[in-house]
C-alpha positions as CSV (number, residue, x, y, z in Angstrom):
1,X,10.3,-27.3,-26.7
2,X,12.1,-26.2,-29.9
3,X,13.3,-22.6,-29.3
4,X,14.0,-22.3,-32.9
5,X,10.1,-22.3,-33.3
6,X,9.6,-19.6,-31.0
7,X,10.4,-16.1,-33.2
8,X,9.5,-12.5,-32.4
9,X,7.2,-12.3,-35.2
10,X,4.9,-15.3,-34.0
11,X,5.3,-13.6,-30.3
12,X,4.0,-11.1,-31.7
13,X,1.0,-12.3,-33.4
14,X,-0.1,-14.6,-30.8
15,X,-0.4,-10.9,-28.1
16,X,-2.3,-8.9,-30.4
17,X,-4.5,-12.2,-30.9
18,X,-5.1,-12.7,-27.7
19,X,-5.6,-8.9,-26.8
20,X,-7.8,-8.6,-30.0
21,X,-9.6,-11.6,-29.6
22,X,-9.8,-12.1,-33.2
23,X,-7.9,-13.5,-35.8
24,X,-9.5,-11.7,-38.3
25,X,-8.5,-8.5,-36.8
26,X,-5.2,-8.9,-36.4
27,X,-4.9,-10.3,-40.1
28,X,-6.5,-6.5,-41.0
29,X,-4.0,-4.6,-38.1
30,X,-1.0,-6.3,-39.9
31,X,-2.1,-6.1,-43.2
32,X,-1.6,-9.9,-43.9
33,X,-3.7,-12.7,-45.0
34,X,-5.7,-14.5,-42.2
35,X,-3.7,-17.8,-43.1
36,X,-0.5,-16.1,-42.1
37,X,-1.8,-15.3,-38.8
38,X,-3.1,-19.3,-38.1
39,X,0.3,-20.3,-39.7
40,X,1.9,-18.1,-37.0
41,X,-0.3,-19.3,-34.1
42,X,-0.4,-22.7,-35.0
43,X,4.2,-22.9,-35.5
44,X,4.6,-21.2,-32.3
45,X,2.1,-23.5,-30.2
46,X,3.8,-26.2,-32.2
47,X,7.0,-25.3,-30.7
48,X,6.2,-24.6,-27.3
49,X,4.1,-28.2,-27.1
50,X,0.9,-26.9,-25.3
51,X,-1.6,-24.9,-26.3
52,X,-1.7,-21.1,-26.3
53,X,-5.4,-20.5,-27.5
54,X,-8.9,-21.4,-27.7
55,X,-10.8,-21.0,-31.1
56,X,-14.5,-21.2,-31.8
57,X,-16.6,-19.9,-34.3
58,X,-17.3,-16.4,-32.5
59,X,-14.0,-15.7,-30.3
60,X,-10.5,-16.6,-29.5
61,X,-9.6,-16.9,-25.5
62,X,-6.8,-17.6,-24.1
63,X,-5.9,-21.3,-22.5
64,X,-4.8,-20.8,-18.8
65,X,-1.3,-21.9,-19.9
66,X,-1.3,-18.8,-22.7
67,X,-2.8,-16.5,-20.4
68,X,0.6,-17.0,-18.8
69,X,2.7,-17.0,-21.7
70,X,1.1,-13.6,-22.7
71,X,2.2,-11.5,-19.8
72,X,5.8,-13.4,-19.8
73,X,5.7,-12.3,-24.1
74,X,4.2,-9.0,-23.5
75,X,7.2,-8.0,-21.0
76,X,10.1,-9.9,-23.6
77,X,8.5,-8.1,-26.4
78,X,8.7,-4.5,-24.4
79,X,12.5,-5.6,-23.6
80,X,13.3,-5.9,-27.1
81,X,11.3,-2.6,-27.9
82,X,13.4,-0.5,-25.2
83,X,16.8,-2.3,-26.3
84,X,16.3,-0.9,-29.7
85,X,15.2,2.6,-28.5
86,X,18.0,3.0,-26.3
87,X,20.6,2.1,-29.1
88,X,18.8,4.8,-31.3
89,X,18.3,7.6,-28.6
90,X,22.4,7.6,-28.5
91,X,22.8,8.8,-32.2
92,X,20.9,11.7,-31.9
93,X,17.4,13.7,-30.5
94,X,15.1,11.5,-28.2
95,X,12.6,9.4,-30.5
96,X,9.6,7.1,-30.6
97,X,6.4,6.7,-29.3
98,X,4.5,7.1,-26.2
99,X,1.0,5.6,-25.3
100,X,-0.9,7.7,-22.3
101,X,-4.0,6.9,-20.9
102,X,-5.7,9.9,-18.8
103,X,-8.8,10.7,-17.0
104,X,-11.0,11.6,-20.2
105,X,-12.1,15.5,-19.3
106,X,-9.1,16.3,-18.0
107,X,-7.4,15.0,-21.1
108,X,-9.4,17.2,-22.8
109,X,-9.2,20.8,-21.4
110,X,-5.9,20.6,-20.5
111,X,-3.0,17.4,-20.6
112,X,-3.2,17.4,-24.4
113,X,-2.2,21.4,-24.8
114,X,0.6,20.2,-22.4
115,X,1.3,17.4,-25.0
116,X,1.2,19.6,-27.7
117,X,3.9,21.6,-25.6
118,X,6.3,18.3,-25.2
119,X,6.0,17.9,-28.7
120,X,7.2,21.2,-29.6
121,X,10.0,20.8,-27.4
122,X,10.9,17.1,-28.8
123,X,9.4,16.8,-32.5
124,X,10.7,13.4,-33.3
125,X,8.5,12.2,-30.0
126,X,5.2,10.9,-31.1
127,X,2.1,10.8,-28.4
128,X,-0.9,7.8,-28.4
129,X,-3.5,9.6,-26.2
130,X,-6.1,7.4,-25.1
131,X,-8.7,9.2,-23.3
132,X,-10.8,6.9,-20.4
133,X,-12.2,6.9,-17.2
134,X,-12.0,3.2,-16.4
135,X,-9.0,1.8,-14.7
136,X,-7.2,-0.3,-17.4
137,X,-4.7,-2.9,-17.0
138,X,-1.2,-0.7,-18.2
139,X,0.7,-3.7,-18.8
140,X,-1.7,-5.6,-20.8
141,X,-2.9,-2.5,-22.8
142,X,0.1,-1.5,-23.4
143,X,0.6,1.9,-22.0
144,X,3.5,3.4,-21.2
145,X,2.0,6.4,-18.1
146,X,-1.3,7.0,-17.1
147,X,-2.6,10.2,-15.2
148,X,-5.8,9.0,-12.7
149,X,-7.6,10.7,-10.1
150,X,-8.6,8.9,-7.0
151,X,-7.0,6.7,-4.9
152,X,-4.6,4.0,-6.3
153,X,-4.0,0.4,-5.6
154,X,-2.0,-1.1,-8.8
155,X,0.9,-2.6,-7.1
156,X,2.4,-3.4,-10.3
157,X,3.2,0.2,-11.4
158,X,5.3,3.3,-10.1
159,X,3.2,6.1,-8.5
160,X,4.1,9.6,-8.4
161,X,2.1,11.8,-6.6
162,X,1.0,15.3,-8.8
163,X,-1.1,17.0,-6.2
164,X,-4.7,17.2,-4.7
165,X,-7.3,18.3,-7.2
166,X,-9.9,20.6,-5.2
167,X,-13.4,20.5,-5.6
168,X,-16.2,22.7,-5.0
169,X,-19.6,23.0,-5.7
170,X,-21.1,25.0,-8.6
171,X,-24.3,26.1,-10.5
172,X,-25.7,28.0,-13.3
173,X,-26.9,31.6,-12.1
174,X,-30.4,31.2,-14.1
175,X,-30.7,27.5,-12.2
176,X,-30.0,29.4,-8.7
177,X,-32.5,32.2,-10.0
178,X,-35.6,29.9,-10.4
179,X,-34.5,27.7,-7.4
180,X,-32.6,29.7,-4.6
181,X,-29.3,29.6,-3.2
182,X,-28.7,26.9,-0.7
183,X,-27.3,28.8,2.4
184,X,-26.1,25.7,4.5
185,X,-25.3,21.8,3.1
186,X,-29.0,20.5,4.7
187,X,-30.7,23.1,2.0
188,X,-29.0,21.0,-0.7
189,X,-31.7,18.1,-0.1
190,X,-34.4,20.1,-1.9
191,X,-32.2,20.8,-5.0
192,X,-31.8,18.7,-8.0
193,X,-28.2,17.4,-8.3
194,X,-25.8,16.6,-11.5
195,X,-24.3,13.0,-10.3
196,X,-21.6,11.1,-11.7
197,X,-22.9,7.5,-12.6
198,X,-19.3,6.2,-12.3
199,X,-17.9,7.6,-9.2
200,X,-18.7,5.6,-5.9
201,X,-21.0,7.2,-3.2
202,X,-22.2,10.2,-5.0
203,X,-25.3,10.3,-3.8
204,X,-24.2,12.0,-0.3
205,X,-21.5,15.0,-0.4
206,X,-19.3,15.2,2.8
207,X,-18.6,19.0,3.6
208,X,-16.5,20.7,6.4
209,X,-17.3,24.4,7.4
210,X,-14.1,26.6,7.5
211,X,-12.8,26.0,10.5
212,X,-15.5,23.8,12.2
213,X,-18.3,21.0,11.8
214,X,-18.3,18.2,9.3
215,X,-21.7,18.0,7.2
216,X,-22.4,14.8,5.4
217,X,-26.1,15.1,3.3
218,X,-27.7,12.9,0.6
219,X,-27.3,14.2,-2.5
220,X,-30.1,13.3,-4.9
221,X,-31.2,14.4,-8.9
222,X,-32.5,13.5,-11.5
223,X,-29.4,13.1,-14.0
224,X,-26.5,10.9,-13.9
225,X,-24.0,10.8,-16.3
226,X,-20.3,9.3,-16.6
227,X,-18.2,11.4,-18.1
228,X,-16.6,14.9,-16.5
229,X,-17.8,17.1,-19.7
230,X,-21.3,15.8,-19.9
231,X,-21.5,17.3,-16.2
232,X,-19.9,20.4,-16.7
233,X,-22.3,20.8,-20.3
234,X,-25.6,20.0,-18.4
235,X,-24.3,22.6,-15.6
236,X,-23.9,25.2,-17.8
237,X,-27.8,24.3,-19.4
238,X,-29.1,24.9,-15.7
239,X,-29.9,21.6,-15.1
240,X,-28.6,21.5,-11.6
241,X,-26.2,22.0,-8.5
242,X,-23.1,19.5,-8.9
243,X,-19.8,18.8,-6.9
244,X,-16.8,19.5,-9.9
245,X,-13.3,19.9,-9.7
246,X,-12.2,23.5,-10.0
247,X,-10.0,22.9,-13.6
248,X,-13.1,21.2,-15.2
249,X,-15.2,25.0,-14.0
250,X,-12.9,27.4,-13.7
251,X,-12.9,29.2,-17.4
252,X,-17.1,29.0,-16.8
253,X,-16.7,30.7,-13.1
254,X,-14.7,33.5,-14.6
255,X,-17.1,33.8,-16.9
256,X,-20.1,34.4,-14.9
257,X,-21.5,31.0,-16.6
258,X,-21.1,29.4,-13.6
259,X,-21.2,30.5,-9.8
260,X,-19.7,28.8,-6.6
261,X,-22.3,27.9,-3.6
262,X,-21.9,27.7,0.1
263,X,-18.0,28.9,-0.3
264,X,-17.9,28.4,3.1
265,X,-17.7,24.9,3.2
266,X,-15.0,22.6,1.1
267,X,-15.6,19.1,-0.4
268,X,-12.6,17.0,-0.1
269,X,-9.8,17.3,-2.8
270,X,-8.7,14.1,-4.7
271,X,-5.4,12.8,-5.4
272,X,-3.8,13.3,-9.1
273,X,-1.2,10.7,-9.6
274,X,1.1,9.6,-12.5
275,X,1.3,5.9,-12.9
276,X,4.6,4.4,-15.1
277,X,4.8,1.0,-16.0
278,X,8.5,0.0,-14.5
279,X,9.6,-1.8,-17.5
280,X,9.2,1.9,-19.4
281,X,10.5,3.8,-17.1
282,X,14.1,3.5,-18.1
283,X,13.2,4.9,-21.7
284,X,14.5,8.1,-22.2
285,X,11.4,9.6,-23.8
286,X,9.0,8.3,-21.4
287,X,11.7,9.6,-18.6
288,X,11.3,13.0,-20.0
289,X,7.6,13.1,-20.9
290,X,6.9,11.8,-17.1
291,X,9.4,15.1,-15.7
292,X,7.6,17.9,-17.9
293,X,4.1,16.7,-17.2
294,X,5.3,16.7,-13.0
295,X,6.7,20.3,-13.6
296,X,3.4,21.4,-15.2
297,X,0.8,19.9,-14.1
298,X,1.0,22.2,-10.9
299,X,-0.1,25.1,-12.6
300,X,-3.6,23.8,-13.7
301,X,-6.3,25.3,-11.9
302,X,-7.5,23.8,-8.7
303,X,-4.1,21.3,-8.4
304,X,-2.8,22.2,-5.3
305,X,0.3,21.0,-3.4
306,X,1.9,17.7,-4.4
307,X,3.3,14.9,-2.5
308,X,6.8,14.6,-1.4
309,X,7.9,13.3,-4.1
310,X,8.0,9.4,-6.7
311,X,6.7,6.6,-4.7
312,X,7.3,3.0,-5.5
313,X,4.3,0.6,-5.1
């Protein structure tokens, strides 16, 4: 192996090929000539004496012995990152950039004017949101936190518990008008229901009367849809009766757009968690993004009481 060969800037090129798939793409990211990017690939598989990729006419993969040189690259080239941030953070106001990913509609209606908030506070701090509902690989997509509901079983992150998001179930008065009012959970069988597509075991609703017996009833419709403000859009349009989670419904309840059924029965809350790649952690922006977010993220409607406190996984 000839270490000489082996430079940042080729380390570099090879990730975002091999996250992009495309050489092409990368040529356009990095605002270089396509030639520059094989020159890179080719020097640095040169160097290392096995190699890192697999090109055909359509895609560039991965070999199995680059998919291990990726994740030991991705974490060097985060190393270096921090190293620099660090030495700048000590001459003056915290600086930089940090990539989020978050639960989209929650994103949405309320952890970006809490962004907008950190960035009053720190100015120089700069914020990649990236809004999604599917459960992506931190590490490899380079994010720094990520705010999920549900449970959690990354092993390679930190976990800090935020709360319990409560739920409850909701409809638009016009819809309860034409169709009645279900007065106990077996009436909800001749309703139509608003389903997520993307959330597991939807079609039944498990409820628990105040203080008594635990109901658990199919939960049928005619629309699906997979995404949080589709649902709360098509509740508002009458469309249906649908399970939501009191911050996505709470302006619409005040309102009068919307109206809580069977309030004497509760669905079971979620868990809200932060997850911080390790590796970030130490970074004194992402250190102080990851404390305001935990101290304000309790007042959000319908978050109730948090865990006892970070968790290591």
């Amino acid at each position: 192996m000839d270490k000489s060969g082996v430079t940042l800037e080729r380390m570099r090129t090879f990730v975002r090929v091999a996250e992009r798939g495309s050489l092409s793409a990368v040529a356009r990211e990095l605002r270089v000539g396509q030639s520059t990017i094989t020159r890179h690939l080719r020097e640095l598989e040169q160097a290392i004496g096995v190699p890192l990729l697999s090109r055909t006419t359509r895609r560039v993969t991965m070999t199995d012995e680059g998919r291990h040189y990726y994740a030991n690259s991705v974490q060097v080239l985060r190393l270096v990152e921090q190293a620099g941030d660090e030495v700048r953070g000590t001459r003056g106001a915290p600086a930089g950039t940090i990539r989020i990913s978050c639960t989209a509609a929650f994103g949405v209606l309320h952890v970006s004017r809490l962004i907008f908030a950190f960035q009053d506070r720190y100015p120089d701090i700069g914020v990649d949101l990236s809004l999604t509902d599917e459960r992506v690989n931190l590490v490899r997509e380079g994010i720094d936190v990520a705010l999920r509901l549900g449970p959690l079983t990354d092993s390679a992150v930190k976990l800090r518990a935020l709360g319990q998001s409560r739920r409850l179930l909701v409809a638009a008065p016009d819809y309860l008008a034409a169709r009645g009012r279900p007065a106990v959970p077996e009436d909800l069988s001749g309703h139509e229901g608003i389903r997520m597509s993307n959330v597991a075991g939807s079609d039944r609703l498990i409820l628990q009367k105040r203080g008594g017996q635990r109901h658990e009833v199919p939960f049928g419709g005619r629309f699906r849809i997979d995404h949080g403000l589709g649902a709360r859009a098509a509740l508002v349009a009458g469309r249906g009766i649908a399970p939501a989670h009191h911050w996505l419904v709470d302006d619409l309840l005040a309102a009068g757009q919307l109206e809580a059924i069977l309030p004497d029965y509760s669905l079971p809350s979620v868990p809200l968690s932060m997850l911080i790649v390790p590796e970030r952690a130490g970074i004194a922006r992402v250190r102080l993004l990851v404390d305001f977010l935990a101290a304000q993220i309790g007042n959000i409607p319908g978050i109730g009481q948090r865990g006892p406190g970070p968790a290591e996984k």
